[in-house]
mmCIF file of the N, C-alpha and C atoms, coordinates in Angstrom:
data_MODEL
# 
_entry.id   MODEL 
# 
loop_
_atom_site.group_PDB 
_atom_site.id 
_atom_site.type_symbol 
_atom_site.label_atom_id 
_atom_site.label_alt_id 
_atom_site.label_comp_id 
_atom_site.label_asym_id 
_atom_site.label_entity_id 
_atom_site.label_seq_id 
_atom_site.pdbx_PDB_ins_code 
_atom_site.Cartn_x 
_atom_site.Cartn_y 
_atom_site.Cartn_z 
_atom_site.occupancy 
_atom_site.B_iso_or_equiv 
_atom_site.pdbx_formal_charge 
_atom_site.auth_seq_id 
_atom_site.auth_comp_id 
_atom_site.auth_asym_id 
_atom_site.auth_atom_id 
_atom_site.pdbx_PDB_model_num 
ATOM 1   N N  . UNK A 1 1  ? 0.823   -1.206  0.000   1.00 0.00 ? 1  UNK A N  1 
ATOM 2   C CA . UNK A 1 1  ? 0.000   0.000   0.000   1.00 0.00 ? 1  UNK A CA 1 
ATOM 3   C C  . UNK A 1 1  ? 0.859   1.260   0.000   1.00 0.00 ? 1  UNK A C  1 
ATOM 4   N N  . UNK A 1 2  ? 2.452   1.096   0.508   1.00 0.00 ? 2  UNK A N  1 
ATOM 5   C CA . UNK A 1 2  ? 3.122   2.463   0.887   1.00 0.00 ? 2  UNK A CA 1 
ATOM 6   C C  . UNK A 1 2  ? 3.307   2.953   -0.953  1.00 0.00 ? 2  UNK A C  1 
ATOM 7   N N  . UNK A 1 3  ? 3.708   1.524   -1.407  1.00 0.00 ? 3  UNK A N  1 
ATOM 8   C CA . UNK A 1 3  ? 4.317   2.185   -2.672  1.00 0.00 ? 3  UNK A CA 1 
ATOM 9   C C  . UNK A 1 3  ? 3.187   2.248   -3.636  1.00 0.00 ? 3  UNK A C  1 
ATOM 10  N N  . UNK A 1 4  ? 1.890   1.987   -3.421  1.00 0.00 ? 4  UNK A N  1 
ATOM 11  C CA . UNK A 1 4  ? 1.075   2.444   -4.543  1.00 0.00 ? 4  UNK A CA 1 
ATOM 12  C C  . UNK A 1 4  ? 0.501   3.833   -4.458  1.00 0.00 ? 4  UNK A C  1 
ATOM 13  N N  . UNK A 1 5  ? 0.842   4.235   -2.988  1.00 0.00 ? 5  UNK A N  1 
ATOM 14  C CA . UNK A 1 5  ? 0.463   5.440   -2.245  1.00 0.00 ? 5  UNK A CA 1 
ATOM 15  C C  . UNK A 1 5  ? 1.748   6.657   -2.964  1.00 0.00 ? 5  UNK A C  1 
ATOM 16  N N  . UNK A 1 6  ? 2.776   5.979   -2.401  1.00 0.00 ? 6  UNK A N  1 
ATOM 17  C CA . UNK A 1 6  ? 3.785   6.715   -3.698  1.00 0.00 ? 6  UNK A CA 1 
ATOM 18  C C  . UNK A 1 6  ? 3.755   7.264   -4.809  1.00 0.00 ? 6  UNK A C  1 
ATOM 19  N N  . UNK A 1 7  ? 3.276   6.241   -5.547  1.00 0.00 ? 7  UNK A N  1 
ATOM 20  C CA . UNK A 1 7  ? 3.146   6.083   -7.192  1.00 0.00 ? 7  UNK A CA 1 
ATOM 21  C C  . UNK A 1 7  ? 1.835   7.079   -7.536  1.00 0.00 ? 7  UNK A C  1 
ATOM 22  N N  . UNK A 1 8  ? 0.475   6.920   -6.691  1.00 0.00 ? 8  UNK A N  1 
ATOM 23  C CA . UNK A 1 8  ? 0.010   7.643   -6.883  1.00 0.00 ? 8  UNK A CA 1 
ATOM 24  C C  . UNK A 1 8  ? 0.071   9.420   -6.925  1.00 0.00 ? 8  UNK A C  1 
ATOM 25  N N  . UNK A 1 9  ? 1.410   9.415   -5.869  1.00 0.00 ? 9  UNK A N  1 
ATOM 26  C CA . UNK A 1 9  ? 1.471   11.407  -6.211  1.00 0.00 ? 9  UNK A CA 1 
ATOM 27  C C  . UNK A 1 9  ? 2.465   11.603  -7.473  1.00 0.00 ? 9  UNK A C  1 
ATOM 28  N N  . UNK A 1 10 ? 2.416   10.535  -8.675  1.00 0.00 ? 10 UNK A N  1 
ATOM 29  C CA . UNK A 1 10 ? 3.499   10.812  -9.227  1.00 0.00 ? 10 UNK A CA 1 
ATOM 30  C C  . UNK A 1 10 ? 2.233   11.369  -10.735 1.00 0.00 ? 10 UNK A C  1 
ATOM 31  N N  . UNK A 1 11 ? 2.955   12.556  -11.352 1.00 0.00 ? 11 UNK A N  1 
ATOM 32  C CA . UNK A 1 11 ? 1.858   13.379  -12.071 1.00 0.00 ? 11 UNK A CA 1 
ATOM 33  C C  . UNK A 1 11 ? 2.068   12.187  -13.442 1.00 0.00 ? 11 UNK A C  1 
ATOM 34  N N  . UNK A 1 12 ? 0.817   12.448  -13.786 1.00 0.00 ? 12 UNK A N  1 
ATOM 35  C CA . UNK A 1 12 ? 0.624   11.480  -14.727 1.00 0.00 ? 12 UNK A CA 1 
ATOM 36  C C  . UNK A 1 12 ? 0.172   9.572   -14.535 1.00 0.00 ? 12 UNK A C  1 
ATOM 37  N N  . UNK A 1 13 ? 0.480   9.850   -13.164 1.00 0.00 ? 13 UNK A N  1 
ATOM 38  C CA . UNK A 1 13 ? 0.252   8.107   -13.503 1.00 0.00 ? 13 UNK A CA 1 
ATOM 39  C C  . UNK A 1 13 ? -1.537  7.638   -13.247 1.00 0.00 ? 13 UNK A C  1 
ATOM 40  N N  . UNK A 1 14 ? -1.971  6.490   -13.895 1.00 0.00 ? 14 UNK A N  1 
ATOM 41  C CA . UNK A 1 14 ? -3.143  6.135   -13.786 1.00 0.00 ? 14 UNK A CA 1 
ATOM 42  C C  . UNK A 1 14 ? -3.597  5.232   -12.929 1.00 0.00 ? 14 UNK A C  1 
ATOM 43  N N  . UNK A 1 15 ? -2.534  3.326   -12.978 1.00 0.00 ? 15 UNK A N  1 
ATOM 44  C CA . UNK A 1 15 ? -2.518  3.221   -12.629 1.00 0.00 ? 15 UNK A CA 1 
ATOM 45  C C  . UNK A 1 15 ? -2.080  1.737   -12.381 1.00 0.00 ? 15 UNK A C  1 
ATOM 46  N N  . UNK A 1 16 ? -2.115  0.672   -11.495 1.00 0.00 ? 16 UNK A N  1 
ATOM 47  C CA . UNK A 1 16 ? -0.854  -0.308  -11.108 1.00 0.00 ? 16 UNK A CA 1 
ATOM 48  C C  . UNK A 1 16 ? -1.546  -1.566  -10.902 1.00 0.00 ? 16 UNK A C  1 
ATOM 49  N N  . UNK A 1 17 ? -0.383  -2.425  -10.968 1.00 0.00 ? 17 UNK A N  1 
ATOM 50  C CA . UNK A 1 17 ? -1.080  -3.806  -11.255 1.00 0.00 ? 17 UNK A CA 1 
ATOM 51  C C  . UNK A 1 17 ? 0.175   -4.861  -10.820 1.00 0.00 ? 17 UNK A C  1 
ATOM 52  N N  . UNK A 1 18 ? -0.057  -5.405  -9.945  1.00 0.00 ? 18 UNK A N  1 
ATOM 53  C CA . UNK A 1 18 ? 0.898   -6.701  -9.249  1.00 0.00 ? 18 UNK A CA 1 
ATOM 54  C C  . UNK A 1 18 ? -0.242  -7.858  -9.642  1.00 0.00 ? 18 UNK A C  1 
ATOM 55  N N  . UNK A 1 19 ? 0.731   -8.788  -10.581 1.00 0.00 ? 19 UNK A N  1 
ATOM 56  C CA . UNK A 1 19 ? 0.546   -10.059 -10.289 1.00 0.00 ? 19 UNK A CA 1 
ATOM 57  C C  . UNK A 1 19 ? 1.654   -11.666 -9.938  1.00 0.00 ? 19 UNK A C  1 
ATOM 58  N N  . UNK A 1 20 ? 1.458   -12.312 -9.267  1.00 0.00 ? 20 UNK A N  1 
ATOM 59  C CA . UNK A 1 20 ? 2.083   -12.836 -8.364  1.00 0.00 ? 20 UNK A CA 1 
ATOM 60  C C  . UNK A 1 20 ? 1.979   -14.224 -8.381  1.00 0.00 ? 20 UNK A C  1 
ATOM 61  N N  . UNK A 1 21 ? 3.236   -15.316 -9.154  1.00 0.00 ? 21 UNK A N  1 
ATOM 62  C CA . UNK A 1 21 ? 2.800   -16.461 -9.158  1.00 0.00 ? 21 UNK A CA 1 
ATOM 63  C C  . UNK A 1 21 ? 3.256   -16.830 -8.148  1.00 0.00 ? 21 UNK A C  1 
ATOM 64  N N  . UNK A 1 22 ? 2.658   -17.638 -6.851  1.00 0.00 ? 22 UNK A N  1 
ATOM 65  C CA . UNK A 1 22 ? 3.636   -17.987 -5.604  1.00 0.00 ? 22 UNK A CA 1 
ATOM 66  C C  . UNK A 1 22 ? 3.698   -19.493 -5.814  1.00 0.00 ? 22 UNK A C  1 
ATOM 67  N N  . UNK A 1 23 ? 3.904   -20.017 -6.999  1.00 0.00 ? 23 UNK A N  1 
ATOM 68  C CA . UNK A 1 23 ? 4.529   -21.382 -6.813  1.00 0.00 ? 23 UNK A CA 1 
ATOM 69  C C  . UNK A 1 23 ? 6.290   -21.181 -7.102  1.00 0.00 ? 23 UNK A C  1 
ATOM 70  N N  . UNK A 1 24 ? 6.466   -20.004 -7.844  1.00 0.00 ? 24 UNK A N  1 
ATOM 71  C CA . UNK A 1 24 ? 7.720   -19.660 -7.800  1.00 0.00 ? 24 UNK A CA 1 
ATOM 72  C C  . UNK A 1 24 ? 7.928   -18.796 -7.364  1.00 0.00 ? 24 UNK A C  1 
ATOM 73  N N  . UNK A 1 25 ? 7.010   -17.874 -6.777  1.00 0.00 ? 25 UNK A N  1 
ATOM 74  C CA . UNK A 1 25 ? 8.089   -16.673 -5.999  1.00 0.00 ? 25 UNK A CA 1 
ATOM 75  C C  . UNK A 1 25 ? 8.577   -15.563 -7.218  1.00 0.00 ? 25 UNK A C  1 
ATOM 76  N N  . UNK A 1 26 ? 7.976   -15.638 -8.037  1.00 0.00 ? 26 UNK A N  1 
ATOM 77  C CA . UNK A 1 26 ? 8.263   -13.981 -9.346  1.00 0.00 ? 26 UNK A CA 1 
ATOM 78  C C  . UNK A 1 26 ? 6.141   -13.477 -8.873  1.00 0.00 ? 26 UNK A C  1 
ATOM 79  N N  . UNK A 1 27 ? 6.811   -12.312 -9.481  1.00 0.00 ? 27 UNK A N  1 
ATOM 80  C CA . UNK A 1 27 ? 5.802   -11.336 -9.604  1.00 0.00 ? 27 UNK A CA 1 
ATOM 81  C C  . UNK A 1 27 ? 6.474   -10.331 -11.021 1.00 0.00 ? 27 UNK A C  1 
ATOM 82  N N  . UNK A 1 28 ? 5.128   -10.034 -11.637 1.00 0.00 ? 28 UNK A N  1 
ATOM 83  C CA . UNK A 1 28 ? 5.716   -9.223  -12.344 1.00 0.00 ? 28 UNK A CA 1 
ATOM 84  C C  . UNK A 1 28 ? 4.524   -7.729  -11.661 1.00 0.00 ? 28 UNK A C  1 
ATOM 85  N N  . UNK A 1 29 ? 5.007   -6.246  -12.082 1.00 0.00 ? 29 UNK A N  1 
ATOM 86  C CA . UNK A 1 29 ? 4.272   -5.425  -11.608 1.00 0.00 ? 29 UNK A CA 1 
ATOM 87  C C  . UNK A 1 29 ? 4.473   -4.412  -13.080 1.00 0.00 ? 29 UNK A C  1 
ATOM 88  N N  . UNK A 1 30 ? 2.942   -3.519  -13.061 1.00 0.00 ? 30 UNK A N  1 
ATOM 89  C CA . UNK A 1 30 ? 2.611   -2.674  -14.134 1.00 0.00 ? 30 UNK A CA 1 
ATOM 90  C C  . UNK A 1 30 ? 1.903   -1.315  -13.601 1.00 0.00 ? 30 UNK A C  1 
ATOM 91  N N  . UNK A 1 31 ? 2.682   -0.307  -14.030 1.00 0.00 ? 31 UNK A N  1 
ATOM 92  C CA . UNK A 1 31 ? 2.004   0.976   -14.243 1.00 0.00 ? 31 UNK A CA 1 
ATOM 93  C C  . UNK A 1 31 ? 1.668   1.442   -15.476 1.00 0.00 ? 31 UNK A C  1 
ATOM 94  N N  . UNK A 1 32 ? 0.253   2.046   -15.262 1.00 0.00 ? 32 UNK A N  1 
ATOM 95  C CA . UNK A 1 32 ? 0.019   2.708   -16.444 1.00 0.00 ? 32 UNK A CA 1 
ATOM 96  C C  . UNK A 1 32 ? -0.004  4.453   -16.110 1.00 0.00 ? 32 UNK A C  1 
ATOM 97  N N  . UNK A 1 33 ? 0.806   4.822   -17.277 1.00 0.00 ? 33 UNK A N  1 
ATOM 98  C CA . UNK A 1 33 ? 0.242   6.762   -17.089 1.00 0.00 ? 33 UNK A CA 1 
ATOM 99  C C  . UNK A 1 33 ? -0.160  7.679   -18.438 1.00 0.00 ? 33 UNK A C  1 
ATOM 100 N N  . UNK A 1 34 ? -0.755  8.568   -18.434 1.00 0.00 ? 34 UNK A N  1 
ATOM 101 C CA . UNK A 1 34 ? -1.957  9.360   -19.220 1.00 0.00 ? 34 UNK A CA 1 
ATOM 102 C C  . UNK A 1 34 ? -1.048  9.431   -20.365 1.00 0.00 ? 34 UNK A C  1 
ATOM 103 N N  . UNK A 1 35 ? 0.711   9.479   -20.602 1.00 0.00 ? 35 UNK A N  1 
ATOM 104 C CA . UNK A 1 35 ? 1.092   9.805   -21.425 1.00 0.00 ? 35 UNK A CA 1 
ATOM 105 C C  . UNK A 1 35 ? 2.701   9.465   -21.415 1.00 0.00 ? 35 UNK A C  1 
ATOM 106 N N  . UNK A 1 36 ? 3.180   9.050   -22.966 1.00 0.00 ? 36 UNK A N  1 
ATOM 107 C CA . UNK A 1 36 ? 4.291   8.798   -22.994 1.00 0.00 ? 36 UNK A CA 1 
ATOM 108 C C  . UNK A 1 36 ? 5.142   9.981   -22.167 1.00 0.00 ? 36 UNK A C  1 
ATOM 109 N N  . UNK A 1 37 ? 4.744   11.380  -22.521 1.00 0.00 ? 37 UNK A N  1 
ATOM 110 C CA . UNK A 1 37 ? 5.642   12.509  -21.162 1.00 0.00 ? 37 UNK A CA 1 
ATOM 111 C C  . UNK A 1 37 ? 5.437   12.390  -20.347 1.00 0.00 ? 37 UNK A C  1 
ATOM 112 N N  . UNK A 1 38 ? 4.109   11.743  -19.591 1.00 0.00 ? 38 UNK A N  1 
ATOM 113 C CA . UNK A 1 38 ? 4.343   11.766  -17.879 1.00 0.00 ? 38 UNK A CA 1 
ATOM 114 C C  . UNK A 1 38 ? 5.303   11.008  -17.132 1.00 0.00 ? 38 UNK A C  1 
ATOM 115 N N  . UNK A 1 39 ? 5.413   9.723   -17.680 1.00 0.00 ? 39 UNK A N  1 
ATOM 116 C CA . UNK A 1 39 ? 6.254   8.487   -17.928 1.00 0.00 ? 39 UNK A CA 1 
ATOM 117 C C  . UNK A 1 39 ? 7.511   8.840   -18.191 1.00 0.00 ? 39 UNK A C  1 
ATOM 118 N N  . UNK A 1 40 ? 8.100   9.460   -18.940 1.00 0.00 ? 40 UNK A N  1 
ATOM 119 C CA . UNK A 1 40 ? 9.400   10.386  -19.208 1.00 0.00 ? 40 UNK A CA 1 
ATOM 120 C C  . UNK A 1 40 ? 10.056  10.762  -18.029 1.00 0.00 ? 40 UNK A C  1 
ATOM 121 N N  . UNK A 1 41 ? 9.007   11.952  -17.635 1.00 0.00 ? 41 UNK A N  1 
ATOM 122 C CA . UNK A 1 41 ? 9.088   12.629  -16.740 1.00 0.00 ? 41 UNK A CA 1 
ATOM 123 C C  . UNK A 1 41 ? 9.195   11.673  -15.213 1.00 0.00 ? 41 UNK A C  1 
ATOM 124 N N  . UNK A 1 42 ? 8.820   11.112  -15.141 1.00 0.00 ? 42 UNK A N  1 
ATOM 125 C CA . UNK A 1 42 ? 8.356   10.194  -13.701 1.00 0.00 ? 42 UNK A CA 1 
ATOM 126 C C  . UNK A 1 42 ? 9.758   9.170   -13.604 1.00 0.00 ? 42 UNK A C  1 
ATOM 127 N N  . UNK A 1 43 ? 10.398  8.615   -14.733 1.00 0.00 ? 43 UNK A N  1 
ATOM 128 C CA . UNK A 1 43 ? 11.141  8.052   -14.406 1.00 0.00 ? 43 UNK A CA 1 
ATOM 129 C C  . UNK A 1 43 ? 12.407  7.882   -13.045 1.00 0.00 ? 43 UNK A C  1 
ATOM 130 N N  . UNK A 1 44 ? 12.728  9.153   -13.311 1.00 0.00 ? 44 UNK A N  1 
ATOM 131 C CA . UNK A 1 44 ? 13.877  9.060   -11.874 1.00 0.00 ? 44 UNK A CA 1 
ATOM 132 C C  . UNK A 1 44 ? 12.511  8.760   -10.288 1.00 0.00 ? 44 UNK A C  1 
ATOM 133 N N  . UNK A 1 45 ? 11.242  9.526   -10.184 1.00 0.00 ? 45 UNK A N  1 
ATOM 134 C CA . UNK A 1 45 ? 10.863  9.327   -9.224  1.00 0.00 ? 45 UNK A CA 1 
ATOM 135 C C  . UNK A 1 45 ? 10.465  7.734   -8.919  1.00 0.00 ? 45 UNK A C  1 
ATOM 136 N N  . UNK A 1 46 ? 10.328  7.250   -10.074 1.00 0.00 ? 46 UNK A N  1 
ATOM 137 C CA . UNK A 1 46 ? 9.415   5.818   -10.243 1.00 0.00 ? 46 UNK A CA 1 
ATOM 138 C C  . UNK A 1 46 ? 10.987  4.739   -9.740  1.00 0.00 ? 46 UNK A C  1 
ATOM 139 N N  . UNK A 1 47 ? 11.614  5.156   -10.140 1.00 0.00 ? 47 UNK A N  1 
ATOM 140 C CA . UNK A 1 47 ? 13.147  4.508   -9.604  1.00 0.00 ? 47 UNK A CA 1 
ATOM 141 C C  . UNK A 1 47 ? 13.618  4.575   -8.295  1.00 0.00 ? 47 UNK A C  1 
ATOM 142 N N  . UNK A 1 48 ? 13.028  5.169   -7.716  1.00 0.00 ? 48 UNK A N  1 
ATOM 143 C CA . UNK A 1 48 ? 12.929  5.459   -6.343  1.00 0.00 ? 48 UNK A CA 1 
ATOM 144 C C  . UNK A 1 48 ? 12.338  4.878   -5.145  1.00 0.00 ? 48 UNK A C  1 
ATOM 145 N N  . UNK A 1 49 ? 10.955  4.911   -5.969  1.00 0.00 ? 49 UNK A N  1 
ATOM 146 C CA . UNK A 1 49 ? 9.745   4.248   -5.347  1.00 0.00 ? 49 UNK A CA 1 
ATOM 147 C C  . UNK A 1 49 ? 9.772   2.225   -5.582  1.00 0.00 ? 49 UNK A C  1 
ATOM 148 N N  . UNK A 1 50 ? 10.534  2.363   -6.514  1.00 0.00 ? 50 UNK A N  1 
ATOM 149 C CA . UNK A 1 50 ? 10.847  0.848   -7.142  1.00 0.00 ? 50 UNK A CA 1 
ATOM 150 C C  . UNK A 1 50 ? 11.838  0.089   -6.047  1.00 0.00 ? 50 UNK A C  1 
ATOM 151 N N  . UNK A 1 51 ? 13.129  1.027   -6.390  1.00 0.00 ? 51 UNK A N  1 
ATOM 152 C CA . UNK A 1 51 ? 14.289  0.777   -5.203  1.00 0.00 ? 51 UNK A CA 1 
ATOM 153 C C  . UNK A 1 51 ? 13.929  0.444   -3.753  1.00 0.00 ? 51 UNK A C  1 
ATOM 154 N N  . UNK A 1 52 ? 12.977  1.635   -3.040  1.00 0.00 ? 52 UNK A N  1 
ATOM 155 C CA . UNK A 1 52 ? 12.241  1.395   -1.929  1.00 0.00 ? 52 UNK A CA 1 
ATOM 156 C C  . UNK A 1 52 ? 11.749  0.349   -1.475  1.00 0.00 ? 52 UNK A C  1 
ATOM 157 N N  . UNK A 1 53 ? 10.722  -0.385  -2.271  1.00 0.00 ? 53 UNK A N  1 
ATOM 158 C CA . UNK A 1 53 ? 9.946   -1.543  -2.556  1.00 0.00 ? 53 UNK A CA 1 
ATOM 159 C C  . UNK A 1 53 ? 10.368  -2.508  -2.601  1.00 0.00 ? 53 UNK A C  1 
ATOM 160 N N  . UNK A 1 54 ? 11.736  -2.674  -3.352  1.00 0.00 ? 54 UNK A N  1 
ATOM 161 C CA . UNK A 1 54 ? 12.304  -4.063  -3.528  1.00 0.00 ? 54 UNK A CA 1 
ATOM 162 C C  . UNK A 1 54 ? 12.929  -4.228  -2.505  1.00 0.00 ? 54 UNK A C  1 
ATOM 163 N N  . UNK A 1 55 ? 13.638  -3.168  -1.879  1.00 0.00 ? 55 UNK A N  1 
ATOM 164 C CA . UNK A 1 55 ? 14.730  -3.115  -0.365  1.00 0.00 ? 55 UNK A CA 1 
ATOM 165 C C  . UNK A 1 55 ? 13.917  -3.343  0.739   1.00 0.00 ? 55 UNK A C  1 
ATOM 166 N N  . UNK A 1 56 ? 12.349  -3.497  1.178   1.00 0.00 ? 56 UNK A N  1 
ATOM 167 C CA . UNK A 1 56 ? 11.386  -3.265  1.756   1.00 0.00 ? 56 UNK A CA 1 
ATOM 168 C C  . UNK A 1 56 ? 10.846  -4.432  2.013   1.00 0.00 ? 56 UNK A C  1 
ATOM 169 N N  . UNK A 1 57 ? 10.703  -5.377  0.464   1.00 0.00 ? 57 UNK A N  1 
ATOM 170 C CA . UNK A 1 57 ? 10.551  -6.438  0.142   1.00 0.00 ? 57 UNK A CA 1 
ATOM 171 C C  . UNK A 1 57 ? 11.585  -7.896  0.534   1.00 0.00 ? 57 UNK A C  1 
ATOM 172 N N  . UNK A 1 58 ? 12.761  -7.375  0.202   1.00 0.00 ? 58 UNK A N  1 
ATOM 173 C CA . UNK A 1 58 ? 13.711  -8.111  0.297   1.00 0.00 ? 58 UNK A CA 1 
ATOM 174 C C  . UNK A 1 58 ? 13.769  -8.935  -1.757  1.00 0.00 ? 58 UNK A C  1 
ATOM 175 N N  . UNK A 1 59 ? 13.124  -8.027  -2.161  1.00 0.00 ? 59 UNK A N  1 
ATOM 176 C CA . UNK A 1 59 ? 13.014  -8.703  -3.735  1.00 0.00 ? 59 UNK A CA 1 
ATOM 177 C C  . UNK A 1 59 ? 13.893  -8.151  -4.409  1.00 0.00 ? 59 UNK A C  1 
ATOM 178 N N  . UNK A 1 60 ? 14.021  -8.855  -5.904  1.00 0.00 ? 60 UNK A N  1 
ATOM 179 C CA . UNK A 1 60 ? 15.441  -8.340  -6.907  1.00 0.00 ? 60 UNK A CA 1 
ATOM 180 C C  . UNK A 1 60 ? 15.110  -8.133  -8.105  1.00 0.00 ? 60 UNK A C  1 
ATOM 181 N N  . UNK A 1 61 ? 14.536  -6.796  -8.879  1.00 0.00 ? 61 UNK A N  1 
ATOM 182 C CA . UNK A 1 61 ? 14.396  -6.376  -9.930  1.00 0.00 ? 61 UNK A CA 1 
ATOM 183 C C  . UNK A 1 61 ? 15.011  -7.322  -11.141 1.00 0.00 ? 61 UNK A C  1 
ATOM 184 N N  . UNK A 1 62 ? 14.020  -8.024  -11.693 1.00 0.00 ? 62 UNK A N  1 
ATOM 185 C CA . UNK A 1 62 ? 15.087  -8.585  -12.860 1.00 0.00 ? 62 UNK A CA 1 
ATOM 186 C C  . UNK A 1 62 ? 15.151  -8.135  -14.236 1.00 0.00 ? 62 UNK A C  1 
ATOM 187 N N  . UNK A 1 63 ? 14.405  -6.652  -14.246 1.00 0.00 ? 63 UNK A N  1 
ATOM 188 C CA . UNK A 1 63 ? 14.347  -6.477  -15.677 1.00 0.00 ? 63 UNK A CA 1 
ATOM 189 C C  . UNK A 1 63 ? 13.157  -4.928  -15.545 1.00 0.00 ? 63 UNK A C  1 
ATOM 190 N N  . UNK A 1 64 ? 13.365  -3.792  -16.382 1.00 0.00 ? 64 UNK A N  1 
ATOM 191 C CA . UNK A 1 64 ? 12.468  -2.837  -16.403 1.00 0.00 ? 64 UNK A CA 1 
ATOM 192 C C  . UNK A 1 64 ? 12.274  -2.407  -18.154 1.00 0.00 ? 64 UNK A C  1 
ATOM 193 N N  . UNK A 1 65 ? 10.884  -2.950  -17.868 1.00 0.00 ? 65 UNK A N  1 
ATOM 194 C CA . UNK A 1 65 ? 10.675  -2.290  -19.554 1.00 0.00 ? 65 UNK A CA 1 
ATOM 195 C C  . UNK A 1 65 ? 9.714   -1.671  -19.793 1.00 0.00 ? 65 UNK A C  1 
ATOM 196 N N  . UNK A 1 66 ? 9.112   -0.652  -20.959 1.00 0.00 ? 66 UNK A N  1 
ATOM 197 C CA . UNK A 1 66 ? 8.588   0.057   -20.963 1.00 0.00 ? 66 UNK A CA 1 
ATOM 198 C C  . UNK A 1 66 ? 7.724   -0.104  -22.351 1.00 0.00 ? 66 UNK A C  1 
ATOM 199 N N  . UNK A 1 67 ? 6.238   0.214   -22.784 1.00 0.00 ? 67 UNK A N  1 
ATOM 200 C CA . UNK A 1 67 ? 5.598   -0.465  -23.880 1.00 0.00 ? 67 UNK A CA 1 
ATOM 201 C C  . UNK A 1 67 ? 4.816   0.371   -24.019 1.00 0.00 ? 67 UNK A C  1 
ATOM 202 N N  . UNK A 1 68 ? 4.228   0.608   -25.285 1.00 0.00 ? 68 UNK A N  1 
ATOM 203 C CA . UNK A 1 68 ? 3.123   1.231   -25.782 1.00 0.00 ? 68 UNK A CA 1 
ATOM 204 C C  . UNK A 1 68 ? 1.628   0.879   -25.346 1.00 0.00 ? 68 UNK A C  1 
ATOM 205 N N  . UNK A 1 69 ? 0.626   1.650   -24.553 1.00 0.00 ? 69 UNK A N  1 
ATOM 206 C CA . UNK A 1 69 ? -0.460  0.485   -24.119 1.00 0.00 ? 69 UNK A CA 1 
ATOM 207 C C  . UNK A 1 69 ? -1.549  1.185   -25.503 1.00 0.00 ? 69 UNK A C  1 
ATOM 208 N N  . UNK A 1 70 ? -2.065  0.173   -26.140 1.00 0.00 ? 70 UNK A N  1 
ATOM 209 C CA . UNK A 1 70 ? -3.226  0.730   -26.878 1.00 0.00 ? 70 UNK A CA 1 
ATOM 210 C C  . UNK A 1 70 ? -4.809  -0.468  -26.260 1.00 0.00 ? 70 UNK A C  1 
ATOM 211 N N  . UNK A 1 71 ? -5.868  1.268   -26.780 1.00 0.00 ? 71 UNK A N  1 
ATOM 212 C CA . UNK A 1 71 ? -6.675  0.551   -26.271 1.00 0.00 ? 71 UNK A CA 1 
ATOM 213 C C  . UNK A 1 71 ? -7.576  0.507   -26.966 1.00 0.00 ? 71 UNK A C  1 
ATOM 214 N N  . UNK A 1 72 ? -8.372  -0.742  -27.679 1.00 0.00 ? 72 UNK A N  1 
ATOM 215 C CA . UNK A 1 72 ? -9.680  -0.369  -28.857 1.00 0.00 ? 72 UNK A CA 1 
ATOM 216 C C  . UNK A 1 72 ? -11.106 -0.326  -27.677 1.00 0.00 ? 72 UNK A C  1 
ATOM 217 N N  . UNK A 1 73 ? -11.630 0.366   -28.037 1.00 0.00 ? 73 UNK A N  1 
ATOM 218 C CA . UNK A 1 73 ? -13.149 0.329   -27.978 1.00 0.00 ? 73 UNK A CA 1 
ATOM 219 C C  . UNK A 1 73 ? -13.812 0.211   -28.974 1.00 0.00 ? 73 UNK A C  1 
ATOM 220 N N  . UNK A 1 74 ? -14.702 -1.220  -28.106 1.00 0.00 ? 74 UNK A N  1 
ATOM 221 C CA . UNK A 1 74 ? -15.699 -2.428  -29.500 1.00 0.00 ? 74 UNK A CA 1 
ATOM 222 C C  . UNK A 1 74 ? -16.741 -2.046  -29.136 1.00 0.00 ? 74 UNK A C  1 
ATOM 223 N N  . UNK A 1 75 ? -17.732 -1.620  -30.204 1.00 0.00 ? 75 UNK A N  1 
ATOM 224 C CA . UNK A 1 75 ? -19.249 -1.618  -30.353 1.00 0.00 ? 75 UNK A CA 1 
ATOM 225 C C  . UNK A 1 75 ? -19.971 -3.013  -30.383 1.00 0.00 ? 75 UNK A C  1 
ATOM 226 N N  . UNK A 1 76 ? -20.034 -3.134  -29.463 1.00 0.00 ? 76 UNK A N  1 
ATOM 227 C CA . UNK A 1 76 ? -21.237 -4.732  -29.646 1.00 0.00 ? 76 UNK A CA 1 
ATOM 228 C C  . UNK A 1 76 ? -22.562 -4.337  -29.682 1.00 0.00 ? 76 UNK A C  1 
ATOM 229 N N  . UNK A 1 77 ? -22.726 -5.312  -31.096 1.00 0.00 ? 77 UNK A N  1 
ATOM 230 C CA . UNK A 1 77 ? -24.114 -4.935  -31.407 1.00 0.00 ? 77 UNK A CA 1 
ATOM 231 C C  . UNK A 1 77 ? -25.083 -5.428  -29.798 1.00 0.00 ? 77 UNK A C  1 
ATOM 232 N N  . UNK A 1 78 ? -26.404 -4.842  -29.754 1.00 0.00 ? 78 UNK A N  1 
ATOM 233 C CA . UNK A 1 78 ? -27.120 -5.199  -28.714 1.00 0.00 ? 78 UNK A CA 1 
ATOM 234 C C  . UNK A 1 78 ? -27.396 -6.846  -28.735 1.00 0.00 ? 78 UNK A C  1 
ATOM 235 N N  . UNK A 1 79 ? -27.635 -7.506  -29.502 1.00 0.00 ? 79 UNK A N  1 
ATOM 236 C CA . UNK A 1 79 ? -28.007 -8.498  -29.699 1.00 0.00 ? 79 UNK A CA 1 
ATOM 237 C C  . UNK A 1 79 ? -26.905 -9.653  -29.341 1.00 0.00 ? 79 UNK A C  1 
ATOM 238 N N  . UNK A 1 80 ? -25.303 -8.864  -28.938 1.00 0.00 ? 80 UNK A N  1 
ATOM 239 C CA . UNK A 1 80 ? -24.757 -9.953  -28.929 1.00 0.00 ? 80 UNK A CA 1 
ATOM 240 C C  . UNK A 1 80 ? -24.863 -10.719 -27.453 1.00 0.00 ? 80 UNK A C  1 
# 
């Protein structure tokens, strides 16, 4: 909760997503924000809040990447 509480004063972001396989012990985690510049911009703070988390955790970053999110909106007919 500390670090989604974090993440949330960071301008631009929308918003976050942990999921967690515990037969092995990985998690992967996702933010979304309003715009490729907020995201820009947020980086050094988001590195921060990341660092925090994992040191907090006792967990080990294995990888940070960054992706285009697109989103369609489908008209379903009424009938479907």
């Amino acid at each position: 909760m500390i670090t989604l509480q974090a993440m949330e004063g960071v301008d631009g972001f929308c918003s976050a997503s942990l999921m967690v396989d515990r037969d092995s012990g990985h998690a992967v985690s996702s933010v979304t924000f309003d715009s490729l510049k907020a995201m820009q911009r947020s980086r050094k703070q988001a590195a921060s809040v990341r660092e925090s988390a994992t040191r907090g955790a006792g967990a080990e970053v294995m990888d940070v990447c960054e992706f285009d999110l697109a989103l369609a909106h489908l008209r379903v007919p009424e009938l479907a």
